[in-house]
C-alpha positions in Angstrom: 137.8 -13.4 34.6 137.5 -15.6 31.5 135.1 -18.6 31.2 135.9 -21.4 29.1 133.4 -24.2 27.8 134.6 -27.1 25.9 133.3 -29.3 24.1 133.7 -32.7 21.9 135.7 -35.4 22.6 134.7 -38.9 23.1 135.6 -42.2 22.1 136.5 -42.9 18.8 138.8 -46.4 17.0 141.9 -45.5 15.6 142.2 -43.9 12.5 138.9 -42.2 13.4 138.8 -38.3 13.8 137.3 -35.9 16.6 136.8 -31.9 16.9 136.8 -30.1 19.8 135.7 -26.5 20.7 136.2 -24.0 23.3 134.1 -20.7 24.0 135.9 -18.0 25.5 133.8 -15.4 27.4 134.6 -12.5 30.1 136.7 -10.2 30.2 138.4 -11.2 26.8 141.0 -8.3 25.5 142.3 -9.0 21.4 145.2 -9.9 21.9 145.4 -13.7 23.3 146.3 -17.0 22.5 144.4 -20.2 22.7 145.8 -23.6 22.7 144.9 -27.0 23.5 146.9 -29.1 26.3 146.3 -32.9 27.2 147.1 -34.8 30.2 147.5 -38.7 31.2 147.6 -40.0 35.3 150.5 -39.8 36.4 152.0 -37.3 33.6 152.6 -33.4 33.1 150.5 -31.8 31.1 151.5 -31.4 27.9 151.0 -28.3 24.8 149.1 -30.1 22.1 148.7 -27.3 19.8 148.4 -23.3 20.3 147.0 -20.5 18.1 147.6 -16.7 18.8 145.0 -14.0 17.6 146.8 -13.8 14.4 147.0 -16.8 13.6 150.1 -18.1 14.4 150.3 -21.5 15.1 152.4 -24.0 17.2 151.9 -27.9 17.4 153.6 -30.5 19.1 155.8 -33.2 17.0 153.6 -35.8 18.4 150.5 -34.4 16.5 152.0 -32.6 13.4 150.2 -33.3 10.0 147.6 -35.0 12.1 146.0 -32.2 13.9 145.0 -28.7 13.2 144.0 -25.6 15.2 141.9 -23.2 14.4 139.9 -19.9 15.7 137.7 -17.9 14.7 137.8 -14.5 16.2 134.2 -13.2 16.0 132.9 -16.0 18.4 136.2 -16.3 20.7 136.2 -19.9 19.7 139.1 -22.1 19.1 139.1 -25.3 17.2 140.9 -28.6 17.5 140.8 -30.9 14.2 142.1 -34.8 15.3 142.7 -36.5 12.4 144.3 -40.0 12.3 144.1 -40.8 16.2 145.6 -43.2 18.0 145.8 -45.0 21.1 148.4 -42.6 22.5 145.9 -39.5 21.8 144.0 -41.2 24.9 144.3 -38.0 27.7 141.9 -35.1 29.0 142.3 -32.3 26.6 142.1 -28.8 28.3 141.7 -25.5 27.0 143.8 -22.8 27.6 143.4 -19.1 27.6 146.5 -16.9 27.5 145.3 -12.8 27.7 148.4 -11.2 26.4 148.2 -7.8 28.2 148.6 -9.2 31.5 149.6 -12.8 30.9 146.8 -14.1 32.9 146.0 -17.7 32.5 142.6 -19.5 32.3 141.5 -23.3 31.9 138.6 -25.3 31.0 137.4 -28.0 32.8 138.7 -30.5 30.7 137.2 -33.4 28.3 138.2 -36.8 27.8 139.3 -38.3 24.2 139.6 -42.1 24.5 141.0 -43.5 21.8 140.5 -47.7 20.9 143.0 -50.0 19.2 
């Protein structure tokens, strides 16, 4: 099992920025990718941006040259940057946990980023 705690989020105006963080702990092998997804009511959730253990990155069109990803190994943390935010940002932001060797899948509980006009 992997345990993921998030933090961050909030509200914030447009333009305005916001970090969030994940922990990963449990049964955490090297090799893994964490990422950031968002959900709306009534919509899929959605990739927001990704990060593998090398580094390797992956953002969605909606959020590119506005927000960065980032981890740091050591504490199995990864990092979401939201710069210039706007109303459309507004969703739950999950984290997600991909463990390579077997593929399994793991979520946070979710945080909600509210974003004012």
């Amino acid at each position: 099992q992997v345990q993921l705690v998030e933090s961050g989020g909030g509200s914030v105006q447009a333009g305005g920025s916001l970090r969030l963080s994940c922990a990963a702990s449990g049964s955490i092998f090297s090799i893994n990718t964490m990422g950031w997804y968002r959900q709306v009511p009534g919509r899929q959730r959605e990739l927001v941006a990704a990060i593998g253990s090398g580094g390797s990155t992956n953002y969605a069109a909606s959020v590119k040259g506005r927000f960065t990803i980032a981890r740091d190994n050591a504490k199995n943390t990864v990092y979401l940057q939201m710069n210039s935010l706007r109303p459309e940002d507004t969703a739950v932001y999950y984290c997600n946990f991909v463990r390579e060797i077997d593929r399994a899948t793991y979520w946070g509980q979710g945080t909600q980023v509210t974003v004012s006009s």
